[in-house]
Steps between C-alpha positions, in 0.01 A plus 500: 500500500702707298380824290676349174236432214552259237299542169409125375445517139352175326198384383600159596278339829651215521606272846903604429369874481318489813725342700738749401266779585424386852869383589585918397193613685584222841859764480272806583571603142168635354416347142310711249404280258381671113456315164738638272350798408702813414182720643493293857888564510486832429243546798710348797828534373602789759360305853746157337853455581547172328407318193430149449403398119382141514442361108447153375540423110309753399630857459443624176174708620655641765770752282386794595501416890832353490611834333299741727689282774852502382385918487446496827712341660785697302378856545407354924734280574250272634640099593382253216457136513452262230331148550347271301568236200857529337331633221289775608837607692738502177199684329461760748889539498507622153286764627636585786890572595666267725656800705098576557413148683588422859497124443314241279313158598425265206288191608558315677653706762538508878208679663632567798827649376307764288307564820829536689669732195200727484485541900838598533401731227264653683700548822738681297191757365390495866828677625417741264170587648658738765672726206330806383266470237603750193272512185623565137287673224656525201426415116873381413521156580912476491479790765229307684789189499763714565349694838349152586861329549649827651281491777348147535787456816407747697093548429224322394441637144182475282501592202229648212506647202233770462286772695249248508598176608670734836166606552360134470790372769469838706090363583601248666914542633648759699883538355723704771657681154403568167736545219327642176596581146315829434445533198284229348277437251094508593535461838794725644735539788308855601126316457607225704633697780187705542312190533731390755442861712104556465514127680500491881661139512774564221548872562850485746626268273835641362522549142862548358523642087699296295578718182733413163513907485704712676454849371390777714156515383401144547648539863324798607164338318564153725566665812187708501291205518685508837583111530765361732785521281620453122784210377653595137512162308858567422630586868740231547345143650681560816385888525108336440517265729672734785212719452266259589682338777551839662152584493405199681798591767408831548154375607315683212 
């Protein structure tokens, strides 16, 4: 039994669904299967590593979850797979960019070959179970991408994009390093690192600043909130990612 997840999204029950389901599941992979609802997704997407969007003829209701998922699995980086009628495929496409889909199966397709794909999928995410865990809290998505690929070797990175969806993740996960924008909007870097101290489970988490601002003030005003350390969004990719390997290194 592995720890991978896959999120099953359909609304389909069918005998070709099932099957499918339990050959996954007879891998050790665990199956979370959701109708396509953009609220359902939104609730497990942070304990999912893969995707699997299963859609017969019909997809014309499903727009906004199709979006929400082409969302998420840009801004995460999360593994997508397609299955289904031809159709419901080449509709789904249009949505959703080819560079964003680990592999399609139109009907009728080999079972046991999509079983195979997605468990050598997972033994891939598996190796990266032993890396540190590093969360991201930030409001700018293409900065969210960009940290995501610089790191995504070395560490397991998760990703969010406000105050408080990090608090949301934080209730239930344990990152070994957070990296947070501080200023932004309702919910800021400063509120959510408070939280994170008056909490006996979260409070020896390390907390590093990330900051677009690099003027004296701002520095001084960062620093006295006394977190690990502060990144400058313009330090060269290199110098931001030397930081963080050197803190791990050093042993904290």
């Amino acid at each position: 039994m592995t720890e991978c997840r896959l999120l099953f999204v359909s609304s389909e029950k069918s005998f070709l669904v099932n099957s499918l389901i339990s050959g996954i599941e007879s891998e050790g992979i665990e199956c979370i299967c959701i109708q396509p609802e953009v609220n359902l997704i939104d609730n497990i997407k942070h304990e999912v590593d893969m995707i699997l969007l299963y859609a017969e003829d019909t997809v014309d209701d499903m727009t906004d979850v199709i979006v929400y998922i082409k969302d998420l699995c840009s801004d995460d980086i999360k593994t997508l797979y397609l299955a289904g009628s031809a159709f419901a495929i080449k509709t789904i496409e249009d949505i959703i960019p080819a560079e964003l889909i680990k592999k399609e199966y139109a009907r009728p397709f080999d079972v046991k070959q999509m079983i195979q794909d997605i468990m050598l999928e997972a033994r891939v995410i598996e190796e990266r179970r032993g890396q540190k865990t590093v969360l991201v809290v930030d409001d700018d998505v293409t900065f969210l991408r960009f940290i995501k690929k610089l790191l995504m070797d070395t560490y397991n990175v998760i990703i969010v994009k406000s105050g408080i969806q990090a608090i949301k993740y934080l209730t239930v996960n344990k990152p070994d390093l957070i990296l947070m924008d501080y200023d932004m909007p309702v919910t800021t870097g400063s509120k959510v690192l408070e939280m994170i101290r008056t909490e006996s489970d979260l409070d020896n988490i390390p907390v590093f600043f990330l900051t677009g601002k690099a003027d004296r003030e701002t520095v001084l005003e960062v620093m006295e909130l006394k977190p690990q350390g502060y990144l400058l969004k313009s330090m060269p990719r290199e110098e931001i990612l030397a930081a963080i390997d050197n803190y791990f290194d050093m042993g904290r």
